[in-house]
C-alpha positions in Angstrom: 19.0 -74.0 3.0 16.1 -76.4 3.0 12.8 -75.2 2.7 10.4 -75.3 6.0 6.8 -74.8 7.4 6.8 -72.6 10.6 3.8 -72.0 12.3 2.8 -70.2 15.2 -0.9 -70.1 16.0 -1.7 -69.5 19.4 -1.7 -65.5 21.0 0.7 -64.9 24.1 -0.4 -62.8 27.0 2.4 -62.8 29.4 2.9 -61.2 32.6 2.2 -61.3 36.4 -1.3 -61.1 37.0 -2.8 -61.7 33.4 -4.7 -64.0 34.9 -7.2 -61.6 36.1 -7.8 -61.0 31.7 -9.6 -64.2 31.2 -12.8 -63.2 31.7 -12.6 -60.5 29.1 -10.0 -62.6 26.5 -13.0 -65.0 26.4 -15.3 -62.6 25.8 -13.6 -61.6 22.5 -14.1 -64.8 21.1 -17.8 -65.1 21.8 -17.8 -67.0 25.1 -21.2 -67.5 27.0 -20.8 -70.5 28.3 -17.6 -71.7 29.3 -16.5 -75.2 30.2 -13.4 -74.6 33.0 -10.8 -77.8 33.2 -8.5 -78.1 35.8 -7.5 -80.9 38.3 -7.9 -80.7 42.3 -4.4 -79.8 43.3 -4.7 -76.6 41.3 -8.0 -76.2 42.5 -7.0 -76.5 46.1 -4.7 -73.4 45.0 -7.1 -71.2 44.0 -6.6 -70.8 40.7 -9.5 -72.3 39.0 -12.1 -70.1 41.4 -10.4 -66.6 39.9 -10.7 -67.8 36.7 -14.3 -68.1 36.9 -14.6 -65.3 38.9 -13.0 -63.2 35.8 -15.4 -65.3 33.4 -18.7 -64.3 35.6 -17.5 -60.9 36.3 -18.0 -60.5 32.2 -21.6 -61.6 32.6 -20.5 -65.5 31.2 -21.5 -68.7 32.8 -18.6 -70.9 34.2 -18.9 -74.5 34.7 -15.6 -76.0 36.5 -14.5 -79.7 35.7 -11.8 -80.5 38.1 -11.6 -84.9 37.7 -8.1 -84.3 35.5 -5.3 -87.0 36.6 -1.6 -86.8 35.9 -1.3 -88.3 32.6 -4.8 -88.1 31.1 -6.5 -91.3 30.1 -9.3 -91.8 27.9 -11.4 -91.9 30.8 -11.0 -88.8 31.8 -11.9 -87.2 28.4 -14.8 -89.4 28.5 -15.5 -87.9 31.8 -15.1 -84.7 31.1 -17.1 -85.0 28.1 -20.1 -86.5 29.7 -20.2 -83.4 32.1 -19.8 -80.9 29.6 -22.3 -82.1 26.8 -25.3 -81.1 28.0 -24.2 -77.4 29.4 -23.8 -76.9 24.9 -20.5 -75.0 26.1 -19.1 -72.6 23.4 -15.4 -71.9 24.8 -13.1 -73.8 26.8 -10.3 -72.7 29.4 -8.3 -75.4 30.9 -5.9 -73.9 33.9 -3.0 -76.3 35.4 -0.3 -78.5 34.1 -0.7 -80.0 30.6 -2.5 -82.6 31.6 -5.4 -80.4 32.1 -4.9 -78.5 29.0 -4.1 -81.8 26.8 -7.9 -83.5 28.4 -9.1 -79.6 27.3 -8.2 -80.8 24.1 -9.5 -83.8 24.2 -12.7 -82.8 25.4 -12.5 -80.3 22.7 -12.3 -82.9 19.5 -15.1 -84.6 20.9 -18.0 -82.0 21.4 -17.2 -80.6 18.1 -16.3 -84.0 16.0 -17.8 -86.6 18.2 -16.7 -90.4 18.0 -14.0 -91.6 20.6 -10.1 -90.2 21.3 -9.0 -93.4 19.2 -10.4 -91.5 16.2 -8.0 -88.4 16.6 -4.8 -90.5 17.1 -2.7 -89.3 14.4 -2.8 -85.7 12.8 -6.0 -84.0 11.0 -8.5 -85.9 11.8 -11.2 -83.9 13.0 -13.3 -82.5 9.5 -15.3 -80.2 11.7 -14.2 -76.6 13.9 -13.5 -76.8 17.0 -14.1 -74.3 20.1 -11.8 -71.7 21.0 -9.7 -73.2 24.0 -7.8 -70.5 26.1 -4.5 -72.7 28.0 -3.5 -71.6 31.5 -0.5 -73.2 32.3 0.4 -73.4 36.5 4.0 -75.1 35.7 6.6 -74.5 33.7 7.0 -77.7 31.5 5.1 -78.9 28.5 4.3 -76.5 27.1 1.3 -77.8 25.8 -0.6 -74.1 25.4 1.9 -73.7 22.6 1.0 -77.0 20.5 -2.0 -78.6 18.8 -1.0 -82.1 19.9 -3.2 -83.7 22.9 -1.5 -86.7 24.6 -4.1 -89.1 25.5 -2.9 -92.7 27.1 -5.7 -95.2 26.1 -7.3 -96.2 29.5 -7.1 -100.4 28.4 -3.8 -100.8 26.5 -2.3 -97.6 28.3 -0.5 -96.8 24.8 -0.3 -92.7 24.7 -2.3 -91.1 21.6 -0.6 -87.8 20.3 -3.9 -86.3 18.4 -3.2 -83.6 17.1 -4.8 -81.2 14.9 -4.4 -77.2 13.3 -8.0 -76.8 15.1 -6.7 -78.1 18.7 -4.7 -75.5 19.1 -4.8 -72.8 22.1 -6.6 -69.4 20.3 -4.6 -67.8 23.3 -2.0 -68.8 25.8 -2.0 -66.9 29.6 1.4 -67.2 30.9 1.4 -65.7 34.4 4.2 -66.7 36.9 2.6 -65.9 39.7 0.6 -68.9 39.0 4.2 -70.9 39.1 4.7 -70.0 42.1 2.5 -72.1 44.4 3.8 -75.3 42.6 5.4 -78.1 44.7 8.7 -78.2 44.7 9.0 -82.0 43.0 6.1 -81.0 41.0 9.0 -77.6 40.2 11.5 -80.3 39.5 9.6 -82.7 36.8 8.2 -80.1 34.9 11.5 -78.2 34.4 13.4 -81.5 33.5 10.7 -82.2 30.8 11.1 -78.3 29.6 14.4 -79.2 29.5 14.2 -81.9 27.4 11.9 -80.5 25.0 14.5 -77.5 24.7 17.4 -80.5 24.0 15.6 -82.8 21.6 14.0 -80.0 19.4 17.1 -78.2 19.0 18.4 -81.8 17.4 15.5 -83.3 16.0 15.3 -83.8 11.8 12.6 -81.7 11.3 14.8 -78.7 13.1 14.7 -75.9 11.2 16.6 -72.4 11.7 13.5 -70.6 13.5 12.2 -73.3 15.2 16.3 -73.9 16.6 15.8 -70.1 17.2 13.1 -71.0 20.0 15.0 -74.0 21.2 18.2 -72.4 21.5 16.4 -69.5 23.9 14.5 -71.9 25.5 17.6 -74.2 26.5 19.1 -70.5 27.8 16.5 -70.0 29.8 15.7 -72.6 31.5 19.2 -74.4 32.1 20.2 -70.8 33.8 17.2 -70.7 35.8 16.1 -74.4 37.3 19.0 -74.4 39.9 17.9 -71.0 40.9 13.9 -72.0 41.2 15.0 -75.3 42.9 17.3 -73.1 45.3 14.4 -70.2 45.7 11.0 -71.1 44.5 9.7 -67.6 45.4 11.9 -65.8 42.8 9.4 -64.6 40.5 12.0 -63.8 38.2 13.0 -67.0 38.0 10.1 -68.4 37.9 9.0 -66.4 35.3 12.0 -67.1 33.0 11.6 -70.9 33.4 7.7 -70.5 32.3 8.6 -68.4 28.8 11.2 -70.8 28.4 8.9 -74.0 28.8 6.7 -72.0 26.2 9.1 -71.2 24.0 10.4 -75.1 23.9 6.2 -75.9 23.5 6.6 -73.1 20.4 9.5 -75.6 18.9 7.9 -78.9 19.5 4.9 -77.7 17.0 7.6 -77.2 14.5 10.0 -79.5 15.1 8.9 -82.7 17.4 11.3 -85.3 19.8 13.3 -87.6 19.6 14.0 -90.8 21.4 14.2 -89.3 25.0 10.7 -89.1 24.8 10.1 -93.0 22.7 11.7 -94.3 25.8 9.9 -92.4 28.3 6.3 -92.9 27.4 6.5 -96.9 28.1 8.1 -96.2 31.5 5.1 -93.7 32.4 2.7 -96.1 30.7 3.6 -99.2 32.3 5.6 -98.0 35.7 3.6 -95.1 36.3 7.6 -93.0 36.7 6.3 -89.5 36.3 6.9 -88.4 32.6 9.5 -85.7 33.7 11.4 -88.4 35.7 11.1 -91.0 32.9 13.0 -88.5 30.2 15.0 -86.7 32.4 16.6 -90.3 33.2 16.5 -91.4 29.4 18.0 -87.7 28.0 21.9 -87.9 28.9 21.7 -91.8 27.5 20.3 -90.3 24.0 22.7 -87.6 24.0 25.8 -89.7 24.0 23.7 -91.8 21.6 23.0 -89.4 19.2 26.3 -87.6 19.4 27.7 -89.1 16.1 25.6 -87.8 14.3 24.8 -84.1 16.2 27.7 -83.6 18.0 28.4 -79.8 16.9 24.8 -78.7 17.6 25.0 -80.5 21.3 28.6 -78.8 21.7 27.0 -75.4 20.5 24.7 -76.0 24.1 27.2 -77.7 26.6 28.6 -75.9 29.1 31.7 -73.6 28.0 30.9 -75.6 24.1 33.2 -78.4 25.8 31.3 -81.6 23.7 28.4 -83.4 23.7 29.4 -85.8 26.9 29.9 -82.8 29.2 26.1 -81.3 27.7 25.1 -85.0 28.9 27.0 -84.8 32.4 25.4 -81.3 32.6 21.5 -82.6 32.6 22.5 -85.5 34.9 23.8 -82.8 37.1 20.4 -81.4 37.2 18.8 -84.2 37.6 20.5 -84.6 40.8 20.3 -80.9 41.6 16.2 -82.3 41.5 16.8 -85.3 43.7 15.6 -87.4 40.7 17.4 -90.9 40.1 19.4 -91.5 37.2 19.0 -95.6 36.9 15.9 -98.0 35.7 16.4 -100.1 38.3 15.7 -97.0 41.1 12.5 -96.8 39.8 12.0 -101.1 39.9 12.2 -101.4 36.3 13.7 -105.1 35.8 16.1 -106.0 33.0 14.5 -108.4 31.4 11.6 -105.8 30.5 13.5 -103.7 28.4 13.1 -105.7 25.1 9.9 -105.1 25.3 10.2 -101.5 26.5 12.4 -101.1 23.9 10.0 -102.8 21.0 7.3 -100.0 22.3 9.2 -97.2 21.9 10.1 -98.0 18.7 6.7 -97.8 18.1 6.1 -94.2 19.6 6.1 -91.6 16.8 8.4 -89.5 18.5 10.8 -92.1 17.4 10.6 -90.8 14.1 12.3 -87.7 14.1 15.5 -88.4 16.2 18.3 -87.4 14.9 19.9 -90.8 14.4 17.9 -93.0 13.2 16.2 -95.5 15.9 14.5 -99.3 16.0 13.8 -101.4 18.9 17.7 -102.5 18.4 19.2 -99.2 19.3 16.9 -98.4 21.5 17.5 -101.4 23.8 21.2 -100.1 24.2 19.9 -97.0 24.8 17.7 -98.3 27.6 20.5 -100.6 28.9 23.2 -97.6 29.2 20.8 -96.3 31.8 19.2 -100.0 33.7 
């Protein structure tokens, strides 16, 4: 065997109603005055006002910043750093998808490192600690609460930033399913395709390894048993609550592990189409299976229904994609053929590229994009 790294930094609290916790989890780490991100949609759910009701039950201050987009910007941080300076805030929880939690780590480099996000793009970067950040998440996706990697998109060139550093990291991550449940149901649908996807492309990538392919293989289990049912019955908690360990558990493999070129591909269609990052690598996935299958085919078999071959594990995820009424084609979502050289060129560009398991450049990637225009 080759020698590997595995890390695991954040603490899990799992379970319906953990939520109610916060208050006292932030306590532990010496919270007074805690800066609360979220974004409107889960603040229109409730969520954010029983978080800070558990914070100022402890006695703590709570200061909620809800301006969070889909897909952070630069702006946002910036935003959300302006509000937050001058409260001197000591902890940080961000509740909702991970677009609040990755501006929560945003926010976080810069009230502990200052500068700009540009100056985190890359890994270990920031010389300085950084504030204990408690993740919430609301959906059952990124998995974000499990990593130390913030994806930023610049707000001029709209190129995404993956900043990551040890320090960035969730101290603790509240998985409560309850939480899952007041999700929309195409809101349900992205968010599982990108768990999904992380499952696929960390059990594959070239920095696999047997533990983190332990978490990817129990993610993938998880979640490809469950979506159909929490697409059929969004109230199933049981469900619900298998797809949200199973997005963590995927999040726990992406630390260790990384993407492949599912996700190269995707980030230019999110950055300059504005297709939904689950969308964008749901449609790109069954493309870079068959792509990829030279050269992994007995790990994708290991994962396809009945261990038939890679091409039916493919078939399987396009099935699901229309099980989620989410197109399979570019030009569905208006994306012209005479882009995807370009497209291509980006996402060869996109560190994610990196670590697929057959190696990529703007060449292969191109046929990869034209399997699927």
């Amino acid at each position: 065997m080759e020698s590997f790294n595995f890390n695991t930094r954040t603490q899990i609290v799992f379970g319906s109603g953990v939520l109610e916790r916060v208050g006292s989890i932030a306590e532990s780490f010496g919270g007074h005055r805690i800066l609360v991100i979220s974004d409107a949609g889960v603040v229109a759910a409730g969520h954010p006002a029983r978080v800070t009701s558990s914070i100022e039950m402890c006695g703590l201050d709570a200061h909620l910043f809800m301006d969070v987009a889909q897909n952070p910007t630069t702006q946002h941080v910036d935003a959300a750093f302006a509000f937050a300076e001058p409260l001197e805030v000591d902890l940080i929880v961000a509740i909702g998808g991970g677009s609040a939690i990755d501006c929560a780590k945003g926010v976080n480099f810069l009230l502990t490192n200052g500068g700009e996000m540009a100056d985190y793009w890359g890994t270990n970067k920031a010389k300085k600690p950084m504030l204990p950040l408690i993740a919430i998440p609301t959906t059952a996706g990124t998995g974000s609460e499990a990593q130390s990697f913030a994806l930023i998109s610049n707000a001029k060139t709209h190129r995404k930033m993956a900043c990551g550093d040890p320090k960035a990291a969730p101290v603790v991550a509240l998985l409560d399913p309850d939480l899952t449940l007041t999700q929309p149901a195409t809101v349900t649908a992205l968010t599982g395709i990108d768990a999904i996807a992380h499952a696929l492309e960390t059990w594959v990538s070239s920095r696999r390894n047997p533990i983190s392919q332990l978490y990817s293989r129990e993610s993938w289990k998880l979640l490809s048993s469950n979506f159909p049912k929490v697409l059929e019955n969004p109230s199933g908690l049981e469900a619900r609550s298998a797809m949200l360990l199973g997005a963590h558990y995927a999040g726990v493999a992406i630390e260790n592990s990384m993407l492949g070129a599912a996700h190269s591909c995707a980030n230019p269609l999110t950055s300059h189409y504005d297709i939904s990052h689950g969308a964008a690598v749901g449609l790109m996935l069954p493309a870079v299976i068959r792509f990829n299958a030279a050269e992994v085919s007995q790990l994708y078999s290991e994962l396809s229904p009945h261990q038939t071959g890679p091409n039916q594990l493919a078939e399987y995820v396009e099935q699901l994609m229309g099980d989620a009424d989410l197109p399979l084609r570019l030009c569905d979502h208006g994306v012209d053929q005479k882009a995807l050289p370009d497209l291509a060129r980006e996402a060869s560009l996109e560190w994610t590229a990196n670590f697929n398991p057959r190696p990529v450049s703007a060449k292969e990637l191109l046929e990869i994009y034209e399997c699927v225009s």
